[in-house]
N, C-alpha and C positions, 0 to 999 in steps of 0.2 A: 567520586565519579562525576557530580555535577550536576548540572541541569541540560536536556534534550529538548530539542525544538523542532518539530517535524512540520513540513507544509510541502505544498504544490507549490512549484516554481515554474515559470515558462521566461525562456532567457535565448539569446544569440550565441552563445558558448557551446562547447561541443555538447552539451545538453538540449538540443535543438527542441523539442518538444517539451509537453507540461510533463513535470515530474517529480518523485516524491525526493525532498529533500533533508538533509538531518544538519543541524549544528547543535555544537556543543560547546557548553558553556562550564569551563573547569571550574571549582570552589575558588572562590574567593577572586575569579577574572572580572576585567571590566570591558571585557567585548566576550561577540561568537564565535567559533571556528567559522571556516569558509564553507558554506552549502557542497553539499557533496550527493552526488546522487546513488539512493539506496536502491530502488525498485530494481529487477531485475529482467524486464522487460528487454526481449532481443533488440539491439540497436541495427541489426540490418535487415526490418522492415520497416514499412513506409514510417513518415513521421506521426502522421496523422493516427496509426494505430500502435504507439506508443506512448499518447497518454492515459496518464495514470490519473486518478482522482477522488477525491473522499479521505484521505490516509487519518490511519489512528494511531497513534502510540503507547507502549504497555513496557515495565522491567519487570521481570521475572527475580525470583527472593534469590535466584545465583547472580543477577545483574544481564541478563539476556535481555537485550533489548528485543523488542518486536514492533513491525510495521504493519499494516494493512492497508489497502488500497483497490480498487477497483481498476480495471485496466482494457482493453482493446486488444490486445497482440491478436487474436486468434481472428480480427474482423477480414475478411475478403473484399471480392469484390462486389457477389450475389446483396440484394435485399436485406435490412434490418443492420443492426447492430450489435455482433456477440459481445459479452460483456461477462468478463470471470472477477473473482475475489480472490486476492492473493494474501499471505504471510510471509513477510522477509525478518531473518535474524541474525544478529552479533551477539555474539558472546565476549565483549568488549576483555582487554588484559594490558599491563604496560606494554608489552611487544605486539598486541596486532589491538590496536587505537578504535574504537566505534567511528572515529573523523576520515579511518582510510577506507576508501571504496572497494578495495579487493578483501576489507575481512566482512563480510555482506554475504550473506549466501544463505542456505537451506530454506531454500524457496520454495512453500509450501501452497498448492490451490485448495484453496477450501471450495470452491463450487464444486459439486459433483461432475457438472455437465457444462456444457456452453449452453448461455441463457443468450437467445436471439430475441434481441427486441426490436420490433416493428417502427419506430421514432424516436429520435435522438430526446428531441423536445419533450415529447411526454414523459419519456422512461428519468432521464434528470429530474425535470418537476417530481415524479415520485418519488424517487432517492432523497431526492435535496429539501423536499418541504415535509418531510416526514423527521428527517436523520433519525432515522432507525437504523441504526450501527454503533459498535464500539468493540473495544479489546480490552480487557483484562486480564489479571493474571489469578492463579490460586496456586500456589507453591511458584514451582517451576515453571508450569503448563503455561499457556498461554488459551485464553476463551474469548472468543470471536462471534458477534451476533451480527447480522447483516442483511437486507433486503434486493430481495429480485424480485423483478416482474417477467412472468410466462409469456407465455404468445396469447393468452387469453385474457392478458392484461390481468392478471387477479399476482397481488402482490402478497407474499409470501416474505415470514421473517426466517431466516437457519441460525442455526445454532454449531458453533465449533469448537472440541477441544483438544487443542494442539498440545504430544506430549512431546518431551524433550528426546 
């Protein structure tokens, strides 16, 4: 299978916004595959609520890869900034490759709700200097911990387990 390498990219390419990206690095290669974009975030709204950010990466004991990410799609035009948590998976095989972007799919939201955050600036600082998040697997499952802040600013860790 090899090695996976998932990050945030923001690029001039038909990936016009920041987005979670995967390469992949065969056994025994000496470069990556070409970034390819996993998140599944709609591409016909604005750019700017398109990006994704924070991603984590997890395999599963069948080889399922899994993504997570924090994302915008749902933000408007009204006040604040909604902000969800998603799960993207492959179930990588020789005929449908983790490297091509159409085997990407079952797109799971792990927020229950849209979390509206009142400031861009504050609500990062608390994601980001905390990193309170990550993805692990236990068998198959995939288990997801993650941070929101309310509208009452009181910051809250969830707990996810994603079954196959």
């Amino acid at each position: 299978m090899g090695i996976f390498m998932q990050f945030g990219r923001t690029g001039a390419s038909a990936i016009s916004s920041t987005t979670t990206s995967l390469s992949q690095c065969p056994r025994m290669a000496a470069s990556l595959s070409t970034p390819i974009r996993i998140n599944q975030t709609p591409l016909g709204i604005p750019p700017s609520n398109r990006q994704c950010f924070i991603p984590a990466l997890a395999v599963a004991a069948d080889g399922t890869i899994g993504v997570t990410h924090y994302d915008f799609r749902f933000n408007g035009t009204g006040p604040g900034l909604p902000t969800d948590y998603w799960l993207a998976r492959c179930q990588p095989s020789l005929t449908r490759p983790a490297t091509n972007p159409a085997n990407w799919g079952n797109e799971v939201r792990l927020t229950d709700r849209l979390v509206q955050h009142g400031g861009l600036r504050n609500d990062l600082r608390s994601i980001l200097s905390r990193r309170y998040f990550g993805l692990a697997t236990v068998g198959n499952d995939f288990v997801s911990a993650f941070t929101l802040v309310d509208q009452d600013n009181v910051t809250s860790i969830f707990f996810r387990r994603i079954n196959k």
